[in-house]
C-alpha positions as CSV (number, residue, x, y, z in Angstrom):
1,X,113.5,104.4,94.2
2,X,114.3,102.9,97.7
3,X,116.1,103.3,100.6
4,X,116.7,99.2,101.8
5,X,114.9,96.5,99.9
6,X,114.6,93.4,101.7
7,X,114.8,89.6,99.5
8,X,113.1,86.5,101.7
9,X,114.3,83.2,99.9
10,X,117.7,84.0,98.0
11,X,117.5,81.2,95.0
12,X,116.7,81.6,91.3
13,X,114.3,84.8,91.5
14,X,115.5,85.8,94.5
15,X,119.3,85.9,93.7
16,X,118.3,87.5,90.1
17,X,116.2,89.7,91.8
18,X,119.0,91.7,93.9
19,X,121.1,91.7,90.7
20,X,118.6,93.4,88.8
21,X,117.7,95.8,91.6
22,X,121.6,96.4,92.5
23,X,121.9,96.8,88.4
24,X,119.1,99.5,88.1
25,X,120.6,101.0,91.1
26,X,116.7,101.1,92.6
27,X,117.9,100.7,96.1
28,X,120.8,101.9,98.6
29,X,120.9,99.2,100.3
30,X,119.7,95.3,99.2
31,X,118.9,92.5,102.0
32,X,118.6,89.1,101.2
33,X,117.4,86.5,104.0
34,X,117.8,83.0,103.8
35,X,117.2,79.7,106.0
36,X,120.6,78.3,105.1
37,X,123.9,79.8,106.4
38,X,125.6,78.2,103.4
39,X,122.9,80.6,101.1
40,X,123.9,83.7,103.1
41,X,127.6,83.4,103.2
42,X,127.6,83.0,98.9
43,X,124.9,86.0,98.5
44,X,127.8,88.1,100.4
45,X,130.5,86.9,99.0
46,X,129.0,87.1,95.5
47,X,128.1,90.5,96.2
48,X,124.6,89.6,95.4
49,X,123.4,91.3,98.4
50,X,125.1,94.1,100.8
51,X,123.5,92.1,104.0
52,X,122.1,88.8,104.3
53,X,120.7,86.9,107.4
54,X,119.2,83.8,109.3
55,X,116.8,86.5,110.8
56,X,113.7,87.6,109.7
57,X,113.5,90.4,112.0
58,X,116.5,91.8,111.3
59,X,116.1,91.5,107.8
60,X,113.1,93.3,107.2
61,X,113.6,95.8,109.7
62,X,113.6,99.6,108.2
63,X,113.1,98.1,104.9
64,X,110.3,100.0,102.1
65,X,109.7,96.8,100.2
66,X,110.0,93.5,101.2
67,X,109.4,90.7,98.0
68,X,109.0,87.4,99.5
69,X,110.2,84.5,96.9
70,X,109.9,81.3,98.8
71,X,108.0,78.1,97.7
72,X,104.0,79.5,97.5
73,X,103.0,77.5,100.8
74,X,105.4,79.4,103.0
75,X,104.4,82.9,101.7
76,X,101.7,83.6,104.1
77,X,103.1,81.9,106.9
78,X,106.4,84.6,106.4
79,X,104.1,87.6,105.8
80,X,102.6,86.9,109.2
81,X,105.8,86.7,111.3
82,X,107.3,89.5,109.7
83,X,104.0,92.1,110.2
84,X,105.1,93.1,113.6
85,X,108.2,93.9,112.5
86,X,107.9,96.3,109.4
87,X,108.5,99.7,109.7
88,X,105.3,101.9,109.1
89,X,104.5,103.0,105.1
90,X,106.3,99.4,103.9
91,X,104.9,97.6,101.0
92,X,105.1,94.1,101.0
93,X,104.8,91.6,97.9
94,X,105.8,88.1,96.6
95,X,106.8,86.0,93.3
96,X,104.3,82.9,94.3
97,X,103.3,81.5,90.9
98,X,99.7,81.2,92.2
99,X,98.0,84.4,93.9
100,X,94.6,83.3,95.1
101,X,95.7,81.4,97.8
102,X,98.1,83.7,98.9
103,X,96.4,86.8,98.6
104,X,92.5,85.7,100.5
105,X,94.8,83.9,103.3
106,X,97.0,87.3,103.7
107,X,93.7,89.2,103.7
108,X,91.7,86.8,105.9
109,X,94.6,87.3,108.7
110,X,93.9,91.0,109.0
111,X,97.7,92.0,109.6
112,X,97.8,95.3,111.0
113,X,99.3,98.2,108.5
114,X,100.5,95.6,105.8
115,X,100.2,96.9,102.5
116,X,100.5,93.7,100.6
117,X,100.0,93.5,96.9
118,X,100.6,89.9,95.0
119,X,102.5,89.5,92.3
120,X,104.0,87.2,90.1
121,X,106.9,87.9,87.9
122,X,107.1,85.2,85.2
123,X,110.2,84.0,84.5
124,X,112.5,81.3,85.5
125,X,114.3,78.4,84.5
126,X,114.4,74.8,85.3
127,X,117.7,75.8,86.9
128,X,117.7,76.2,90.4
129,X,119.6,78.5,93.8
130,X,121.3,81.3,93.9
131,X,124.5,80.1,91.8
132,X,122.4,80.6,88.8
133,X,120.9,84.2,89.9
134,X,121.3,86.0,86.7
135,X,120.2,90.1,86.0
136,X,118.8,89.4,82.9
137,X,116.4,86.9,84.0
138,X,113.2,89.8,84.0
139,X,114.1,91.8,80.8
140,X,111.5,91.9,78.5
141,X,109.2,89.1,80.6
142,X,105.7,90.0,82.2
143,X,104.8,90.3,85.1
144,X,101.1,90.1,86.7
145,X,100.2,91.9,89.4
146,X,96.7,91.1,91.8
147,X,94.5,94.0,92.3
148,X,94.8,95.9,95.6
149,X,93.2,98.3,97.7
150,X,95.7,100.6,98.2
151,X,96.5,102.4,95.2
152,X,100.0,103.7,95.7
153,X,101.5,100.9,97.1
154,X,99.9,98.9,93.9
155,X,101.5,101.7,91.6
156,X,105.2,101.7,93.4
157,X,104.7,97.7,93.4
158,X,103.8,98.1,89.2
159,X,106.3,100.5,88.8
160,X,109.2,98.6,90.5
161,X,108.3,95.4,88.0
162,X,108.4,97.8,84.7
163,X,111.9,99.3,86.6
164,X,113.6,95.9,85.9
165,X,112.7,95.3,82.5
166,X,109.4,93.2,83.0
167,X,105.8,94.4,81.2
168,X,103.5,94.1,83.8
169,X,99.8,93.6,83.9
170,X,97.1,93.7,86.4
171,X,94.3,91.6,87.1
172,X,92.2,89.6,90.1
173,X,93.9,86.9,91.7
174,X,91.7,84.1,90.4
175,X,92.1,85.4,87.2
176,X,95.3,84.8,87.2
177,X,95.3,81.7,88.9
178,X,92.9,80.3,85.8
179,X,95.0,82.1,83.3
180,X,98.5,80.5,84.7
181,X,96.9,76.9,84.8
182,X,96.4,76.7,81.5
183,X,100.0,78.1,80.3
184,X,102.3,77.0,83.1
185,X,100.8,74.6,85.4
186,X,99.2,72.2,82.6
187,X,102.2,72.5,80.4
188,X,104.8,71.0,83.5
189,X,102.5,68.4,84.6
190,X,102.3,67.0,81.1
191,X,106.1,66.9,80.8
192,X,105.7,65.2,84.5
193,X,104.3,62.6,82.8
194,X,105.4,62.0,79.5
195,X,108.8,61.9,81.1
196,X,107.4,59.2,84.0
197,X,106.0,57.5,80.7
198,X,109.2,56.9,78.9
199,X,111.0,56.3,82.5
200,X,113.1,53.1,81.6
201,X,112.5,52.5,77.5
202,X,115.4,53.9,75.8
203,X,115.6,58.0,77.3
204,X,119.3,57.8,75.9
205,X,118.4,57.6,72.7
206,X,115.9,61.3,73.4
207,X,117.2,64.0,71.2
208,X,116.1,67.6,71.0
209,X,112.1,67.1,70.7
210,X,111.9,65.2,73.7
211,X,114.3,67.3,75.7
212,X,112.6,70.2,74.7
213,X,109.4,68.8,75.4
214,X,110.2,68.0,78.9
215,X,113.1,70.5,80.1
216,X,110.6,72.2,83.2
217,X,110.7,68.4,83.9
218,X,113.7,68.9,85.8
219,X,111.9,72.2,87.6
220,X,112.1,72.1,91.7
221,X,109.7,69.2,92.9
222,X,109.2,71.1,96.0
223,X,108.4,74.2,94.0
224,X,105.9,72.4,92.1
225,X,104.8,70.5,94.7
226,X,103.0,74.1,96.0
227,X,102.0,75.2,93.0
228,X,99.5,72.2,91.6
229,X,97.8,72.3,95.4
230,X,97.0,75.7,95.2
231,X,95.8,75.6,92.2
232,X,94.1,72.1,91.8
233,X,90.4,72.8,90.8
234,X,92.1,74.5,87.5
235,X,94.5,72.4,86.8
236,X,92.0,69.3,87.4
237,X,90.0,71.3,84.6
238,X,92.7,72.0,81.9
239,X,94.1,68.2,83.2
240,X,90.5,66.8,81.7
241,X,90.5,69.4,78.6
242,X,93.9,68.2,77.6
243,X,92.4,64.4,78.0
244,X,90.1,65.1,75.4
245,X,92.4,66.4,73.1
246,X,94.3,63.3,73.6
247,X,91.3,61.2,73.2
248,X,90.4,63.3,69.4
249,X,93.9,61.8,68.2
250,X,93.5,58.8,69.5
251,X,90.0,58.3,67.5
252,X,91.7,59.3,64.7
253,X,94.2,56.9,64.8
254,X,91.7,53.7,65.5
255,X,90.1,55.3,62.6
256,X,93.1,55.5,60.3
257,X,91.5,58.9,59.6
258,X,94.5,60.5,57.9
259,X,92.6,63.9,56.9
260,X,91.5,64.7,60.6
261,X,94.7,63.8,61.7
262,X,96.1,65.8,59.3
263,X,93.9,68.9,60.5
264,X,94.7,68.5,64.5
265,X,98.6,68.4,63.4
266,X,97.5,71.7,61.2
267,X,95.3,73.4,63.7
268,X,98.6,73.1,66.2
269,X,101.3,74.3,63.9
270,X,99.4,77.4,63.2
271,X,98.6,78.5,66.7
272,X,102.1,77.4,67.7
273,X,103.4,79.4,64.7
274,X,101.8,82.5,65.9
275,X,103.8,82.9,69.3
């Protein structure tokens, strides 16, 4: 499918995404680029990639597709150093779990003969580096990808996602920035605070529903750090939707209302039920 595929930020997606390329034999070659030396040596050695480097110019250099997987604040600023380096005809795309930042701050800088098309493969863990790279991470997952104007680079991009197992979609960026809040951003910031809630008041005696509960907890702050900035105004919505769902359990309760309780608890199960 290609001849050198290049990986910037050689962690979780980035290590499971040159296993899954190296798997589907998609590429001849697969770099990975990294900031640490430490990262480099072990993506080698591990034969996660056939190259790896400190240098950004040397790793996208002759490359047809470069997927840029760092934390979402760094994205742009990597897609702008490496535009002078990129051979003519190369697509460029990321793995940035928010796009509309990303994408209107990549067009706003006008880099010449990019063809950049967002996406966002989602999958992951709470797990984090390359040590826990794994192939499978993709199968079966979606994966959304922003609409662009150039419509082969958009296709390759689509078809590259489908190559390693994942059912991808398209749709605008701020679609899927308003979309995500609600099933990925809103869902970690509540187990960020129910676990900041029970800090200190008997977490060793937690079993399975509150582990479960509070597992992407343990996701990279950093990461998530990124993520909730660039995508504040809808998670301050879904943050203040979710408040009055609280607040419609916790009438019920001053109430003693056992049949509305009964319903909410219902209503969940059902939905829930249905995934």
């Amino acid at each position: 499918m290609f001849n050198r595929v290049t990986i910037i930020g050689l962690g979780l997606i980035g290590g499971s995404l040159c296993l899954a390329i190296k798997e589907k034999r998609l590429a001849k070659e697969i770099v990975g680029v990294s900031r640490r030396k430490s990262t480099i040596d072990k993506a080698v050695k591990n034969r996660v990639a056939d190259f790896a480097t400190l240098n950004l110019k040397d790793g996208v250099k002759d490359s047809d597709l470069v997927i840029i997987t760092t934390p979402v604040f760094k994205i742009v600023d990597i897609a702008k150093k490496i535009a002078p380096f990129l051979k003519k005809g190369a697509i460029v795309t990321d793995a940035g779990s928010t796009k509309k930042h990303i994408v209107e701050n990549i067009e706003k800088a006008r880099l010449k003969d990019m063809d950049f098309v967002g996406s966002h493969p989602i999958a992951g863990s709470e797990k984090s580096g390359i040590k826990h790279a794994d192939k499978d991470l993709f199968k079966g997952a979606y994966c959304i990808v922003t609409e662009a104007k150039n419509k082969s680079a958009l296709n390759k991009v689509k078809k590259f996602w489908a190559s390693i197992g994942m059912k991808v979609i398209v749709m605008p960026a701020q679609s899927h920035d308003k979309l995500l809040s609600k099933i990925s951003h809103l869902p970690h910031a509540l187990a960020v605070s129910l676990v900041n809630t029970a800090a200190g008041n008997g977490l060793d005696l937690a079993a399975g529903g509150f582990k479960d509960t509070t597992r992407i907890a343990s996701g990279e702050p950093e990461l998530w750090q990124d993520i909730f900035l660039t995508n504040r105004g809808n998670l301050i919505r879904d943050i203040n939707i979710l408040k009055k769902e609280l607040s419609k359990i916790e009438e019920v309760l001053k109430s003693n209302n056992s049949r509305k309780l009964l319903g909410l608890l219902k209503k969940a199960k059902s939905i829930r039920d249905s995934l």
